[in-house]
C-alpha positions in Angstrom: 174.2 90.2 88.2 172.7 91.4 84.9 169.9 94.4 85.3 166.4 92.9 84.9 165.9 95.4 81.6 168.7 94.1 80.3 166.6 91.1 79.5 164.2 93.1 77.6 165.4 92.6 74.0 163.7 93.0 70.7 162.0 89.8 71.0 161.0 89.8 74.1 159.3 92.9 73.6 157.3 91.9 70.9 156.4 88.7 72.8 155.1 90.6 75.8 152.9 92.9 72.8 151.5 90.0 71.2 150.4 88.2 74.2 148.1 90.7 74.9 146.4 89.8 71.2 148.4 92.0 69.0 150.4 91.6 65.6 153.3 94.0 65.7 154.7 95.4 62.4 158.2 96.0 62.5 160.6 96.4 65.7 159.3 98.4 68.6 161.3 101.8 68.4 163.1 102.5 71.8 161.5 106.0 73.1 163.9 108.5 75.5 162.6 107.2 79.0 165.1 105.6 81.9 163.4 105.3 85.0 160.9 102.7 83.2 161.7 101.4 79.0 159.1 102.7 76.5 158.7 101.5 73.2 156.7 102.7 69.9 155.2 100.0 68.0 152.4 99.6 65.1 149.8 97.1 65.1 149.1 95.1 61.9 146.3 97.6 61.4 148.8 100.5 61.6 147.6 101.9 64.7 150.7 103.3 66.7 151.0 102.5 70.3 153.3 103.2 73.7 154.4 100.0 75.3 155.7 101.1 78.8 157.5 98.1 81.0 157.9 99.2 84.8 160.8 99.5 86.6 161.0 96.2 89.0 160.6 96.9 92.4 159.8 100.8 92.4 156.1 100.9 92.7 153.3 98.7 93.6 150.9 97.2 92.1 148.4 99.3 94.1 150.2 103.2 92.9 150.3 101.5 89.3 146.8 101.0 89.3 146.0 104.6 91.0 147.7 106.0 88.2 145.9 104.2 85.4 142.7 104.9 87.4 143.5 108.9 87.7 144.2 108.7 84.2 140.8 107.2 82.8 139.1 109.7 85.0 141.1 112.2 83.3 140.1 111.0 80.1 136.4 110.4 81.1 136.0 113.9 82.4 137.5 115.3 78.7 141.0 115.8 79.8 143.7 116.0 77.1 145.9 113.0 78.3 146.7 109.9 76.6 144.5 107.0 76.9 145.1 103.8 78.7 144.6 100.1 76.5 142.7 97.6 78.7 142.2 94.2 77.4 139.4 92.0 77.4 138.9 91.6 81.1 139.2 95.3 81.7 142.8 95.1 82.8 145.3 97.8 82.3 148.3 96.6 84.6 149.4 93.7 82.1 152.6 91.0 83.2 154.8 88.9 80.7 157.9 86.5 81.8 158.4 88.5 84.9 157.8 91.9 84.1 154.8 94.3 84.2 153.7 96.6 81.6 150.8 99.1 80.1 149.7 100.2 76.6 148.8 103.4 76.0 147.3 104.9 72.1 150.1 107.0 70.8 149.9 110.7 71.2 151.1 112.8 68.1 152.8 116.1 68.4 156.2 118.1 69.4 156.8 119.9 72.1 155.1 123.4 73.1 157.5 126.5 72.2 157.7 128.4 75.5 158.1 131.6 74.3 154.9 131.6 72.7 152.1 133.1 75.0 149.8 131.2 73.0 151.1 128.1 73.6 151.7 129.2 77.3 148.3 130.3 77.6 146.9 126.5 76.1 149.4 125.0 78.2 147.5 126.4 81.4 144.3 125.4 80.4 145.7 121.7 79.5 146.9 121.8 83.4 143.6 123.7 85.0 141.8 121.6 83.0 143.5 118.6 84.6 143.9 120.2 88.1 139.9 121.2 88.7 139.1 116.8 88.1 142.4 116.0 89.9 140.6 118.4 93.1 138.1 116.0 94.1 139.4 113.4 95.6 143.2 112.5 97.1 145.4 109.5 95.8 146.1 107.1 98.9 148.6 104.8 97.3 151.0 107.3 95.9 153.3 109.6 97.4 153.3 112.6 98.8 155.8 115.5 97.9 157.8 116.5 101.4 160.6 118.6 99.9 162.5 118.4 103.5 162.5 114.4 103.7 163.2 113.9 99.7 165.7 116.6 100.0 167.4 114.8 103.4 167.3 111.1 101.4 168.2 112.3 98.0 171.6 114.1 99.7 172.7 111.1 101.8 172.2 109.2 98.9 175.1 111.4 97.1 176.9 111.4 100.5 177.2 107.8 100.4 178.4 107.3 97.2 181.9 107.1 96.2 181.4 110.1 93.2 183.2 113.0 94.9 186.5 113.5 96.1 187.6 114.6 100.0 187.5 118.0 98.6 184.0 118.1 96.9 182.4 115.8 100.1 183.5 118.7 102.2 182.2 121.6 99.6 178.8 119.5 99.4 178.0 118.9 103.0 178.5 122.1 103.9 175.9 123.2 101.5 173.8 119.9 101.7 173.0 121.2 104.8 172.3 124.7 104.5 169.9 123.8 101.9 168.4 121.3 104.4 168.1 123.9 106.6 166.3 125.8 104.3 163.7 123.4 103.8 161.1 123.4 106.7 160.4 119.7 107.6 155.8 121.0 106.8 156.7 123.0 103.8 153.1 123.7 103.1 149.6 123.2 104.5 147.5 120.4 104.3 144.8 122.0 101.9 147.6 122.8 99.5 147.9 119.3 98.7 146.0 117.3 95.8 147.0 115.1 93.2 149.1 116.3 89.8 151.0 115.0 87.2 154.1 115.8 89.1 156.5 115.5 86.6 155.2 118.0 83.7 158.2 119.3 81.7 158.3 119.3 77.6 159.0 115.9 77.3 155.6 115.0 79.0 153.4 117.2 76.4 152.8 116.7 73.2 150.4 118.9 70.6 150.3 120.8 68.1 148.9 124.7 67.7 147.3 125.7 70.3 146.3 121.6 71.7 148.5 120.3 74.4 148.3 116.4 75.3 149.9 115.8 79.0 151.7 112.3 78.8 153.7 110.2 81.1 151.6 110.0 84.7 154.1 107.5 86.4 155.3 110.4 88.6 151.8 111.6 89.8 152.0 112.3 93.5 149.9 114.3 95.9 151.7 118.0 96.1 151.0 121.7 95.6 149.1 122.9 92.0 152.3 125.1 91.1 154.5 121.7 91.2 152.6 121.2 87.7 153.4 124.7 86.3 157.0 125.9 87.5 159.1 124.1 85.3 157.3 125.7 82.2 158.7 129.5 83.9 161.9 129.2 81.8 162.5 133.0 81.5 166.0 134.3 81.8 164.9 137.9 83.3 161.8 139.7 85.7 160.0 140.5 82.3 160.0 137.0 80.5 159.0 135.0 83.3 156.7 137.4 84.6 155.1 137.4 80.9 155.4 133.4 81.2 154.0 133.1 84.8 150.8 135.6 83.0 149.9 133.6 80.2 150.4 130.4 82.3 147.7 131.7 84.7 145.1 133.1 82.6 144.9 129.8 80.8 144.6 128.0 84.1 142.1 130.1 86.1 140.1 129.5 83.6 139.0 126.1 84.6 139.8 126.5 88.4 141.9 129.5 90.6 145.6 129.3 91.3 146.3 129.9 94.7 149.2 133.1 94.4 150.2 131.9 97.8 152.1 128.7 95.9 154.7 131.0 93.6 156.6 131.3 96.5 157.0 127.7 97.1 158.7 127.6 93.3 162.4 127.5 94.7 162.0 125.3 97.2 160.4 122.9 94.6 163.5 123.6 92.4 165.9 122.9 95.1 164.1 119.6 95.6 164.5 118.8 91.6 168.4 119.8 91.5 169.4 117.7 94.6 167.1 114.6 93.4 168.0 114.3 90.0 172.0 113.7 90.7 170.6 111.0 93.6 168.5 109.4 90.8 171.4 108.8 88.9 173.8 107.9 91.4 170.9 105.0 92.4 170.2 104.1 89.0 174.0 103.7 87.9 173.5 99.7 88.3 171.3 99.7 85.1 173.9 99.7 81.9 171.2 102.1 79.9 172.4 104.9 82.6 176.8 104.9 82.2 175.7 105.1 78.7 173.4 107.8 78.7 175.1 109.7 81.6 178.8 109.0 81.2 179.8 112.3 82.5 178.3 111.5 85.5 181.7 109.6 86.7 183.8 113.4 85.3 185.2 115.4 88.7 183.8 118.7 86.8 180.3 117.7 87.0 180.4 117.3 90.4 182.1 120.5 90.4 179.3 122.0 88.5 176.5 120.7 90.4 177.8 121.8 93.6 178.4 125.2 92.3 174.6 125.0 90.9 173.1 124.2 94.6 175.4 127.4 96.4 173.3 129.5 93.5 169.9 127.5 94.9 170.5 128.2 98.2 171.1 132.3 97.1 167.6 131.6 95.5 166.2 130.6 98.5 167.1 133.4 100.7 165.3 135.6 97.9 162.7 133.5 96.0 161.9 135.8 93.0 158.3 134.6 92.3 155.6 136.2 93.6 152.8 137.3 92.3 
């Protein structure tokens, strides 16, 4: 059977646009997203704005809606993040010929450079900024981040597929489960949970100088603060990501304190990223967009690769390298 986004050509697109009562100028320009299809498109007014049509069947209406409501309380409270379109009738989850979809106002920018402490140091406040609004309350339709249980599904996920050979199953159990074993099944404590972004790489923030935009909410779960800030620690040695984790701190404390206890949690947050990113694409492979994108994905030597990467993960466990 043909993938539901398959359906979503050009004109289908622009259909789903202009019911909400827009004129489009021009085809909407595919953006690099996967998990959901994003689109960049100009009103007959030249405005630009993101077009985002959900993946079928992932979330529900109700964690849609949570996100596009910790989003405009973002926004309200003077956040940098990119603002949600509502129509007429105040409504921000939109549906057209089967599908459901949200506008958001384009965001200009690039990517921060992460080896510029001033750009670290704005980067911190963007995310302090976000973190001291995203404090007060709890999401309750959105998930929560339980490295042990996403960790558990994300391996068996690999396990039951049909990518690795008798020899690599063998090589990826053993360390599937050393890594599980690793993981406690209560990582953290219960106060060290609150909402963030939880997906905030480059990709996800746009700016320019020394103004960061965070963009891209659809992963926002309830998890630790330093889920938001450890994939911007891309230093090679003790100095540069020491200097990193410095600049990243003082721009964040000052809109609300980082709790040091969380640094240590880093690996474990890492190990959780390396095992569920080859899941994701093992589950998505049924959508065409990913054996294009991901083609060596079916080659024996990234499989060879990856478990090579998670032995080095589980060394990092034993001796987590960031503490404060």
């Amino acid at each position: 059977m043909a993938h539901p986004f398959e359906q979503l050509d050009p004109a289908r697109i622009v259909a789903a646009i202009e019911a909400q009562g827009f004129y489009t100028e021009g085809e909407p320009f595919a953006l690099n997203s996967y998990e959901n299809r994003v689109f960049l498109w100009r009103d007959d007014q030249n405005q630009r704005f993101i077009v985002k049509f959900y993946r079928p069947d992932r979330l529900g209406d109700a964690a849609i809606l949570e996100e596009h409501a910790f989003v405009d309380e973002l926004y309200a409270a003077g956040c940098p993040v990119n603002r949600l379109w509502r129509n007429d009738l105040g409504e921000s989850l939109l549906h057209h010929d089967g599908f459901r979809l949200a506008i958001f106002y384009f965001v200009p920018g690039q990517a921060p450079e992460l080896d510029n402490p001033e750009h670290l140091f704005a980067l911190g406040g963007a995310i302090g900024q976000m973190h001291a609004i995203a404090r007060q309350k709890p999401f309750m339709h959105r998930s929560i981040l339980k490295p042990h249980a996403i960790a558990l599904e994300s391996l068996e996920s690999i396990r039951a597929s049909q990518w690795l050979n008798a020899r690599q199953r063998r090589a990826h159990e053993q360390i599937s489960q050393a890594l599980l074993d690793m993981l406690p099944e209560k990582a953290w404590p219960d106060d060290a949970f609150q909402r963030v972004h939880g997906d905030c790489h480059l990709g996800n923030i746009l700016g320019r100088g020394d103004s960061f935009t965070l963009v891209d909410f659809d992963d926002c779960v309830m998890a630790p603060a330093v889920q938001d800030l450890w994939m911007l620690l891309t230093g090679e040695d003790e100095p540069a990501w020491q200097g990193q984790l410095a600049e990243l701190i003082e721009g964040y404390e000052e809109h609300c304190p980082l709790d040091r206890r969380q640094l240590g949690w880093i690996e474990q947050l890492r190990t959780l990223r390396l095992v569920r990113y080859s899941a994701w694409l093992v589950e998505r492979w049924s959508d065409p967009a990913f054996p294009r994108a991901f083609p060596w994905l079916a080659s024996e030597n990234y499989w060879d690769q990856h478990i090579r990467t998670l032995e080095q993960q589980r060394v990092a466990l034993s001796s987590p390298r960031w503490l404060a």
